[in-house]
C-alpha positions in Angstrom: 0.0 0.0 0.0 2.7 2.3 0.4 4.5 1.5 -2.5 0.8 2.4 -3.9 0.8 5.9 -2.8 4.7 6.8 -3.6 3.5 6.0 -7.5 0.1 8.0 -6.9 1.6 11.0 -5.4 5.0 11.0 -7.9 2.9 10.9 -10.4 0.3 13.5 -9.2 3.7 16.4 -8.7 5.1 14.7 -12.2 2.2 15.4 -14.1 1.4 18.9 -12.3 4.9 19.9 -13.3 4.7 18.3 -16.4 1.1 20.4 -16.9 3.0 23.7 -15.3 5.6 23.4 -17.9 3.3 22.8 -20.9 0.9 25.6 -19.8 4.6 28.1 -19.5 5.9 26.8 -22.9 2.5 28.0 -24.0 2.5 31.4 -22.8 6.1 32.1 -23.7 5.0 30.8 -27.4 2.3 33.3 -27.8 4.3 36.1 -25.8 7.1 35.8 -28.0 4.9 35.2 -31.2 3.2 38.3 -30.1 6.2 40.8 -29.7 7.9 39.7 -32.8 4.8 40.6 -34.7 4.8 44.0 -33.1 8.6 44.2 -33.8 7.7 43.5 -37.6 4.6 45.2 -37.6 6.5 48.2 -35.8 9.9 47.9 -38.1 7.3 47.2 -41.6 5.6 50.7 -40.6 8.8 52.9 -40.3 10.4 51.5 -43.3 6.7 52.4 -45.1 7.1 56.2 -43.6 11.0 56.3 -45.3 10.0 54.9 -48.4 7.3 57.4 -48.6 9.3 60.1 -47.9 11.8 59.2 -49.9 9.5 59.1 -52.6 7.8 62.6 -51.7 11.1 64.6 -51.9 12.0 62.1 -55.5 8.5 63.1 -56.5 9.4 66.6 -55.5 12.6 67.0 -56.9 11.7 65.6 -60.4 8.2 67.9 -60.4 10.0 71.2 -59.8 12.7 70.4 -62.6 9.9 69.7 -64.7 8.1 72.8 -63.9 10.9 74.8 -64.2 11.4 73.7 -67.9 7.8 74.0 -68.8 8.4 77.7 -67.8 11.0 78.7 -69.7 10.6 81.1 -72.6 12.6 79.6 -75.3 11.3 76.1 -74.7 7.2 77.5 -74.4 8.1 78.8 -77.7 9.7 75.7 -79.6 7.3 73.4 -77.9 4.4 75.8 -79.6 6.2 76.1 -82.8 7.1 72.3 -82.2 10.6 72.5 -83.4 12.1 69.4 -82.6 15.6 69.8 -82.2 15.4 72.7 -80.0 12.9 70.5 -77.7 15.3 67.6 -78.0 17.8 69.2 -77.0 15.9 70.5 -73.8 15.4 67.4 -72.5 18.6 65.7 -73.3 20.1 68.3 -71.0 18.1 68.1 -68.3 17.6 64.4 -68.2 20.9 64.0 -68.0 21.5 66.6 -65.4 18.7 65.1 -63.2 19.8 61.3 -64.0 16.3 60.6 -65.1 15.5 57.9 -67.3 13.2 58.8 -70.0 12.5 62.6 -70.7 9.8 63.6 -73.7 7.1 66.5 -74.4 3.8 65.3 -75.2 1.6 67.8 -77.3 -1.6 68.1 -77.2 -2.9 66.1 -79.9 -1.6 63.0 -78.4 2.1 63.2 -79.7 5.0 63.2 -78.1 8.7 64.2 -78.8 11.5 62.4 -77.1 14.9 63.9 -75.3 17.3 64.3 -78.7 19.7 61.8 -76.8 16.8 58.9 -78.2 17.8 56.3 -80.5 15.3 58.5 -82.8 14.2 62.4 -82.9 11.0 61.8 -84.8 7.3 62.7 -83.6 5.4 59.2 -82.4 2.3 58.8 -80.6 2.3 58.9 -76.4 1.7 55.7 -74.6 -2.0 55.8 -73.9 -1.8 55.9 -69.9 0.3 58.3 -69.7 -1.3 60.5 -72.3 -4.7 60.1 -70.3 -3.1 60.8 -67.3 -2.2 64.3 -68.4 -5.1 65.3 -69.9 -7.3 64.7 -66.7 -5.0 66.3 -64.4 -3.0 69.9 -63.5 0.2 68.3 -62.7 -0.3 64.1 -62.8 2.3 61.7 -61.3 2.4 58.1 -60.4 3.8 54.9 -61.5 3.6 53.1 -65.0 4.4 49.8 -66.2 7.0 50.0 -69.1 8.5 47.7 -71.6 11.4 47.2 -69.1 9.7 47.9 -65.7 7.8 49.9 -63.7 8.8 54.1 -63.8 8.2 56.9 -61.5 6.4 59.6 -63.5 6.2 63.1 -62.6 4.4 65.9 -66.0 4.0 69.5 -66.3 2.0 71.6 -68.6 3.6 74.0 -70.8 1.6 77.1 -71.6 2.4 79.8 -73.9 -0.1 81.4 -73.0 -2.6 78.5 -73.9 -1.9 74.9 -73.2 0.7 73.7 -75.9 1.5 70.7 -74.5 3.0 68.7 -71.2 6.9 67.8 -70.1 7.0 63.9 -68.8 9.8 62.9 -67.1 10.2 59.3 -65.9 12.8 57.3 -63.5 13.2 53.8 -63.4 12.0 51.9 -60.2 14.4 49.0 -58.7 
């Protein structure tokens, strides 16, 4: 009878350890669980806030560049008189002083010109997002899908003194 008991009661304090230690390992699973979602949560959310800033002042940058072109005098004027070297020429300068991908003018009858750096200086037709995304807005930017990737596009209208057409610069997104 005693040897009876000494098995009841070792295995009454095993198994109340044994249940002690499951129901701790349980806790410390969802507490750690727990904190490292709010660690990623947390580190997910300030690395959203620095992207988006960094894309603000980008965004920024690359709109006031483009402004400042679609302001100047002598490019109003060959934009409105639509000679192509002179807008070529434009944008090759400025696209490579910005380190922006893709630079072109886009007039209003759905045209555009490219930078005179281009493989070609000829007159083709806009890519249809982004020529509907300037006509329905002052100053439109955003992201488009290109032939090689995705771009971050910032336009400008150019008016002398009516609208003769929009600047569209693009970077490429990596």
């Amino acid at each position: 009878m005693r040897g009876d008991f000494r098995t009841r009661l070792t295995l009454a304090f095993g198994g109340s350890i044994g249940l002690v230690l499951i129901a701790m390992s349980v806790m410390s699973f969802l507490f750690i669980r727990q904190t490292a979602e709010m660690k990623v949560r947390d580190d997910l959310h300030a690395a959203a806030v620095a992207q988006q800033r960094l894309w603000a002042s980008q965004e920024q940058v690359l709109q006031e560049k483009a402004s400042t072109l679609a302001l100047d005098f002598g490019f109003r004027a060959a934009v409105a008189t639509e000679d192509l070297p002179t807008i070529g020429s434009a944008l090759a300068n400025l696209k490579s002083r910005l380190g922006v991908d893709t630079a072109y003018v886009i007039l209003p009858d759905g045209r555009s010109v490219p930078s005179a750096d281009a493989d070609r200086q000829t007159i083709e037709q806009a890519p249809p997002a982004i020529l509907k995304a300037v006509e329905s807005g002052e100053r439109p930017s955003g992201v488009i899908r290109g032939e090689t990737g995705f771009y971050q596009v910032v336009s400008a209208p150019i008016k002398a003194p009516r609208l003769v057409g929009w600047v569209v610069f693009a970077m490429p997104l990596d």
